[in-house]
N, C-alpha and C positions, 0 to 999 in steps of 0.2 A: 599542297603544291600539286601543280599538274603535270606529272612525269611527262605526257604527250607533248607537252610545249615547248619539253626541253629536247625529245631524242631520245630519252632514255629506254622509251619500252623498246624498239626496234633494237635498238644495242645490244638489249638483253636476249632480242630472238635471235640477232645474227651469233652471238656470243653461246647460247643454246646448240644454235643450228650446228656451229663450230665444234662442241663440242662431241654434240652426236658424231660428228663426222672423224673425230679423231676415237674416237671410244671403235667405230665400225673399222677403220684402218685397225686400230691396233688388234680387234677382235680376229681380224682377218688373217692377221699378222701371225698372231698366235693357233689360231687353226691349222696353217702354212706347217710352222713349226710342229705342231703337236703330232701332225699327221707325219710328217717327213721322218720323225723320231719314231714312231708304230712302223712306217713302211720299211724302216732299215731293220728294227728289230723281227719285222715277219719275215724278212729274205732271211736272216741269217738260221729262225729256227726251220726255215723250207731248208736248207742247204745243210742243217745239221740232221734233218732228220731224210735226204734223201737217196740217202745209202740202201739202193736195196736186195735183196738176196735170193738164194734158188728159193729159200721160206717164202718170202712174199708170190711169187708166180705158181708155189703148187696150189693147183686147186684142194678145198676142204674137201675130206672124206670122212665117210662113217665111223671108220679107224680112228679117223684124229681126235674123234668126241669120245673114245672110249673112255679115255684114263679121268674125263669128268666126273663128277658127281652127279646124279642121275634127275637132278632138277635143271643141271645146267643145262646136261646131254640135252634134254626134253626140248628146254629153251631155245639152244642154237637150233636144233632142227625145226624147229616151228618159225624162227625167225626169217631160214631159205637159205644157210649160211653152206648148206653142203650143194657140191659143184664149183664155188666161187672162191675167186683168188683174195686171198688176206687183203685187208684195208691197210694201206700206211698209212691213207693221211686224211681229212675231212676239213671240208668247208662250210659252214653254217652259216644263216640268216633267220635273224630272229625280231618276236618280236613278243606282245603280253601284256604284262600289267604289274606292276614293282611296288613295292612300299620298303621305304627305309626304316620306320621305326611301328612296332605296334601299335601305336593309336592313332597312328597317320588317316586320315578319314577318305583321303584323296588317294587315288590309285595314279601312280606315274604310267605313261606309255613310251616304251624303252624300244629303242631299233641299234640289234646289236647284230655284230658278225663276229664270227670265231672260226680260227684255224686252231683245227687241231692234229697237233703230229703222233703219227700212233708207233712208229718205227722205235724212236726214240720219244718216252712220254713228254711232253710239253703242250702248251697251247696259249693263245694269244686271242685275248676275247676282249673287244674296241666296243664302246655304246655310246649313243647320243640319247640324253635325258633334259625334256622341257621341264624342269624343278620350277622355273620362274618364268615370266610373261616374257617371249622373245627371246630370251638370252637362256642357253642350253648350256647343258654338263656334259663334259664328254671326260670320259673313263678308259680305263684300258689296264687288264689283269696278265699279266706276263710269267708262263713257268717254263722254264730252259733251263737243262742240264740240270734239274734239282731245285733250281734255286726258283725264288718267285717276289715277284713286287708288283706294286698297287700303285698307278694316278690317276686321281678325281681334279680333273681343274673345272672351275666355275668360267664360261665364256671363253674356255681356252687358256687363256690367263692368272686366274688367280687359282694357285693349288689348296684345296679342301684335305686332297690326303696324299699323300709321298712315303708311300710304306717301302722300305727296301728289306730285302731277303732276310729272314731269321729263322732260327727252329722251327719257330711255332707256324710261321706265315707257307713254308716249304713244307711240312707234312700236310693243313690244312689243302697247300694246290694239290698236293698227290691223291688224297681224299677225295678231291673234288673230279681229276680227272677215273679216277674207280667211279663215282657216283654217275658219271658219265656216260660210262661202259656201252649202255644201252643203244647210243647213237653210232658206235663203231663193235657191232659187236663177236666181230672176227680177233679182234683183242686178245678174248675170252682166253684164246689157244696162245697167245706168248709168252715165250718163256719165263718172263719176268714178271707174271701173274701167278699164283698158286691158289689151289680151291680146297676148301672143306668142304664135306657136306655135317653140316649142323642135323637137318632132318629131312623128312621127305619133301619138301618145299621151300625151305631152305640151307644157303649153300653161302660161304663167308669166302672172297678172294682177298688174297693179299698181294702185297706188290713191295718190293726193296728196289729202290732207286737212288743209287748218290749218298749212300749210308743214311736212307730217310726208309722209315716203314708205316706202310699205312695200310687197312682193313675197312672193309664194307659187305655186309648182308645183304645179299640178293634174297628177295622173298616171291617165290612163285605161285601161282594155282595148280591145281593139280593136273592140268592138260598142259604145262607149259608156259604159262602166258607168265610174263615178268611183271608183278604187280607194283614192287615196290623195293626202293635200295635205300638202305641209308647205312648211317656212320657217326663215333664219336669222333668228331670235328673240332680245332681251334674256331671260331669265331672271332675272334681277336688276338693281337699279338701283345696283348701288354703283359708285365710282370705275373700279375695275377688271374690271368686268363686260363681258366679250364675249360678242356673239352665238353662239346653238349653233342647231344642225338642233333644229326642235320637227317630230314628223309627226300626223297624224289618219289614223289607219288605218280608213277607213271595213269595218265588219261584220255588218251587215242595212238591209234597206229596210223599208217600208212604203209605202203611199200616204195621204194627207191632201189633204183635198180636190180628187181628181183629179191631184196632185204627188208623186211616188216621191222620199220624203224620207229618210236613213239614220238610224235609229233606235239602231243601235249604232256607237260611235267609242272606238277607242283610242287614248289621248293622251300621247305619249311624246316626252322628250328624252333628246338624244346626248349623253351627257357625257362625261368622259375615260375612266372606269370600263367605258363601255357606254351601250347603251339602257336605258332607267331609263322603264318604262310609268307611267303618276302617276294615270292616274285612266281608267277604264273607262266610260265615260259610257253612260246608257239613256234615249232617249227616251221619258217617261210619256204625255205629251198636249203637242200641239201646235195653234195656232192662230193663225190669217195674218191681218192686215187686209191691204183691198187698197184 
């Protein structure tokens, strides 16, 4: 039979056409939403974290790095952090190369931004990921007041992951914002940080937030330079999830406003397989309140 004779193939384009058109509405639709839901959740941690105090305006002093450990000491001073008023808060744009699973062959390119509130720990990290042809993944990692959750929707609309707040997912954020350190790292000096020193180049902070405790090894060279941070980390929230070594391999600096910030980190965990690198991170622009 000859569908042309009947109408039938044109039907099927407009009927096509149609439905692209409703699939880009809805796509659109759910963008609208997604993003409206991230920009009420970043007002609210700007607004919990914008309490500031005489702490945040005195400038650092030499004094202040005494009570360090003598790799931190070394560290902050090399980083420029003496003369300069405490950081509260940071803005990032990023961008790199991601793989979700070890044998992924294909390297994702991620364009992600993060606020992070340094007054009060939290942070709010939003990414756009081309996984498939045209139709992108957007994400967004949320830690406020302790608590922390995870969504992955595919095109906006269909959710991949909907993790909300549990033990393991809330010391994991806190881990993560220690593993951080590097990007804000007038931090170093708050109260709710405490440092060991392990040995002459390494130095362990800890941090108690919201009845959550969490620890990361800072590892230096011996002029200062912060080569590398990691941590036993949740990786997953299920039943039987245990901690693994997450590291930050720190791989360029920069300086930003008078502050030598690392601009390139490689973020990799230890799994039974091996090191497993996940995501190649590049700092685009950076910007401090203080």
């Amino acid at each position: 039979m000859n569908i042309f004779k009947f109408g039938f193939w044109p039907s099927i384009l407009v009927l096509v056409f149609l439905l692209i058109i409703l699939g880009a509405a809805a796509a659109a639709v759910g963008k609208w939403e997604f993003n409206k839901k991230i920009d009420s959740e970043l007002k609210k941690l700007k607004q919990q974290n914008s309490t500031a105090s005489d702490f945040n305006n005195q400038k650092i002093t030499v004094e202040d790095l005494r009570k360090l450990p003598e790799p931190v000491n070394k560290w902050l001073k090399h980083t420029g952090v003496i003369g300069k008023k405490r950081i509260s808060a940071v803005n990032l744009k990023q961008s790199g190369e991601m793989k979700l699973e070890p044998d992924q062959k294909k390297w994702f390119k991620p364009e992600a931004e993060q606020f992070i509130a340094v007054n009060e720990p939290g942070f709010l990290w939003q990414v756009d990921l081309s996984m498939l042809p045209v139709i992108k993944t957007r994400g967004r990692d949320l830690f406020k007041q302790g608590n922390a959750s995870m969504l992955i929707k595919i095109a906006y609309l269909l959710p991949v992951v909907n993790q909300e707040a549990n033990a393991k997912i809330n010391e994991s954020a806190l881990h993560r914002f220690l593993l951080e350190l590097p990007w804000y790292p007038t931090a170093a000096l708050n109260n709710y940080i405490s440092w060991g020193e392990i040995d002459a180049t390494t130095a362990r902070a800890t941090i108690n937030h919201q009845g959550v405790q969490a620890s990361a090894d800072f590892i230096f060279d011996q002029r200062g330079n912060l080569l590398r941070t990691e941590a036993l980390r949740y990786k997953e929230s299920s039943e039987g999830a245990e901690r693994l070594k997450c590291t930050g391999e720190l791989k360029e600096y920069k300086e930003f406003d008078g502050i030598k910030i690392p601009t390139k980190i490689d973020v990799s965990w230890y799994l039974d397989s091996g090191k497993f690198t996940w995501f190649k991170v590049k700092i685009e622009e950076i910007n401090f309140k203080y």
